[in-house]
C-alpha positions, 0 to 999 in steps of 0.5 A: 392103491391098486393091484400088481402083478409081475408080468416081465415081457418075453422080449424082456427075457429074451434080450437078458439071453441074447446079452448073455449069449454076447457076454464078453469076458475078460481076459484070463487074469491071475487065479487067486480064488475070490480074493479079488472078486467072483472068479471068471470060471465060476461066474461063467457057470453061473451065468450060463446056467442063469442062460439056460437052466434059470426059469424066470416065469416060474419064479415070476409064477411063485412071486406072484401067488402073494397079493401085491399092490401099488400106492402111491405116498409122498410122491412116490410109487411104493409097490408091496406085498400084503398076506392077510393071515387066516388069524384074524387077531394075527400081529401086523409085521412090516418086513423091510429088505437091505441090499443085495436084497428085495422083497424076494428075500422073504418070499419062503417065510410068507407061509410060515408067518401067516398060518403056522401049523401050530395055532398056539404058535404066534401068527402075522399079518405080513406087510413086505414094501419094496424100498424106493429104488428096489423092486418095483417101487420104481422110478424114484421120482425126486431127490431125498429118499433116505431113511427117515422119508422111507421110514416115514412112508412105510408108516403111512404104508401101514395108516392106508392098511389099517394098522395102528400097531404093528411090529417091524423086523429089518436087515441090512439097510432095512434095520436102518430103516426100522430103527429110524421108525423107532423115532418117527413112528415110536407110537405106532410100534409094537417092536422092533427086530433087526437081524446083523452079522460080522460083515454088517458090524464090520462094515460101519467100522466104528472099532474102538481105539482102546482094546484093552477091554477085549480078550486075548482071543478076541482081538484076532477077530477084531483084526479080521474085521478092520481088515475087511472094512479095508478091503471089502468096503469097495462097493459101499465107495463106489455107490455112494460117491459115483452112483451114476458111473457103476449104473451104466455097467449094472444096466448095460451087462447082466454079467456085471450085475451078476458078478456085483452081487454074486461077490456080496452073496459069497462073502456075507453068507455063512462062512463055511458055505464053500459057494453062494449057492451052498447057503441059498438055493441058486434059483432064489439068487438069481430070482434077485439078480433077475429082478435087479437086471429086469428093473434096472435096480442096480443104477437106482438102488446105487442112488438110493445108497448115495442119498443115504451115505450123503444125507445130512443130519440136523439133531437141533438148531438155536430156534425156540421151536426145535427146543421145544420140540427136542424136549418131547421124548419118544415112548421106548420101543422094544428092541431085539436084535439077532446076530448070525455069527459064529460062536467065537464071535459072540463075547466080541459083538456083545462088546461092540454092540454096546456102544450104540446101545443094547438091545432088550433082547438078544438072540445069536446064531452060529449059523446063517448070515446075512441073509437069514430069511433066505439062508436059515429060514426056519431059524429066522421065522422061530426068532421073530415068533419068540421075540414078538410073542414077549412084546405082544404079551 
């Protein structure tokens, strides 16, 4: 294990401006708003001010006043923050990010997490990894980084730091991650909070074939989100099938990158924010999308979707040994989970959640998306006070 620290060269930045200034845009097509994408008029706004307003090394600077660090496990460099809070018997919690996302996207609840102003209020010790093929866990070195080996590393992760309990929150891929550690590391764990919205439940696309259980008001909505896993899913396909064809475009074009997940930030923020920039701060967005360009993380975090839309799953074989060990059950983790919705959506999630288990303890939001650490942080760091401070009593 070693100390990092963020040092993108200039000739790095300057090569980002000079692509910039070269962008080649395309032809004026049909303006149909975002339906069919960012617009060229907006992402050429963004672009230009990612050009000249955007200051990387003070956003290089903000990142870099939190200790991070390099390891190596299994194999692989798994780069991390590690924010000690001033609380000595302060609960250890593991942040793992999704996509569009990286260990930047928690970056404005670091604070409030470790030294909140209140001392009666619940403190941490936080842990935020980079998912291999993200951020600065870079490059991946061999073939299967899926859930459970990254679950079981970040586990390890948590060993090497001394932490034989610790609490987990995850978003995204990232609550994938974390519900997987509920089987490989159950033990370990003090709980468990994942943070969902329309577009994550829409995008796995596991609607019920008979609605009669659902109300009149609530089958619109339903309809809304089997429209978009028609329609908004492209993304998923084309990293999961032909990761290696999508990486020449994100690793040759900053306005590529820019506009594959400029969209992401547009549709799955909060939908009464008119523009991406009016549900998180544009500096912080581009923060991401910098580090995704800088880190070549478009074409590895492709890959990384790929193993994990490909892994296979073997639940049991015929030998004696996988009997036996099937027949050991793992200590129940508490569970959380918070929606961030709208209200007309809550009696539908409550609905479709149920088929793949419910939470022990369920909080909902009428604001905010998927982003929460970004987008409503306040609201975000309150959710996993309250819901740790009941698993840690």
């Amino acid at each position: 294990m070693k100390q990092f620290k963020i040092q993108i060269s200039q000739n790095e930045i300057n090569d980002l401006n000079e692509r910039l200034t070269k962008s080649r845009w395309p032809n004026e097509m049909i303006n149909e708003g975002w339906k069919k994408g960012a617009p060229t008029d907006y992402l050429k706004k963004l672009a230009d001010y990612w050009l000249t307003k955007f200051d990387w090394k003070k956003q290089e600077a903000l990142l870099n006043k939190y200790p991070q660090f390099i390891t190596e496990i299994d194999g692989q460099n798994i780069h991390f923050l590690h924010i000690k809070s001033g609380n000595a018997n302060a609960t250890p919690l593991l942040l793992i990010h999704g996509w569009p996302g990286s260990f930047a996207d928690f970056i404005n609840v670091i604070e409030p997490l470790t030294n909140p102003g209140n001392e009666n209020e619940v403190s941490f010790h936080v842990v935020i990894p980079s998912i291999p093929g993200f951020g600065f866990s870079t490059p991946v070195k061999e073939k299967g980084w899926n859930m459970f080996r990254i679950a079981a590393a970040f586990s390890t992760l948590m060993e090497q730091l001394g932490y034989t309990r610790f609490a987990v929150h995850g978003g995204d891929m990232g609550a994938g991650i974390t519900s997987t550690m509920s089987a490989l590391a159950a033990h370990k764990l003090i709980g468990t909070h994942v943070n969902t919205d329309f577009y994550s439940v829409a995008g796995l696309g596991m609607f019920p074939s008979d609605t009669s259980f659902l109300s009149e008001e609530e089958k619109p909505r339903l309809e809304r989100m089997k429209e978009y896993k028609k329609n908004g899913t492209a993304y998923l396909e084309i990293q999961s099938t032909r990761p290696q064809t999508v990486a020449y475009a994100l690793s040759d074009s900053p306005v590529a990158q820019l506009g594959w997940l400029i969209e992401k930030y547009k549709e799955w923020t909060d939908e009464e924010k008119e523009l991406p920039e009016d549900a998180i701060p544009v500096d912080q967005i581009l923060t991401n999308v910098s580090l995704y360009w800088f880190n070549k993380i478009g074409a590895s975090s492709a890959e990384i979707l790929y193993e994990n839309m490909s892994m296979a799953f073997n639940w049991g074989s015929d030998d004696g040994a996988s009997q036996e060990a099937n027949q050991w059950t793992p200590p129940k983790v508490p569970t959380a989970m918070t929606v961030y919705a709208k209200n007309e959506d809550k009696s539908l999630f409550k609905k479709l959640i149920s088929f793949t288990g419910e939470p022990d303890h369920y909080i909902f939001h009428d604001k905010g998306g998927h982003f929460p650490a970004m987008e409503v942080p306040d609201l975000f760091v309150n959710d996993l006070r309250q819901v740790f401070a009941q698993q840690t009593a």
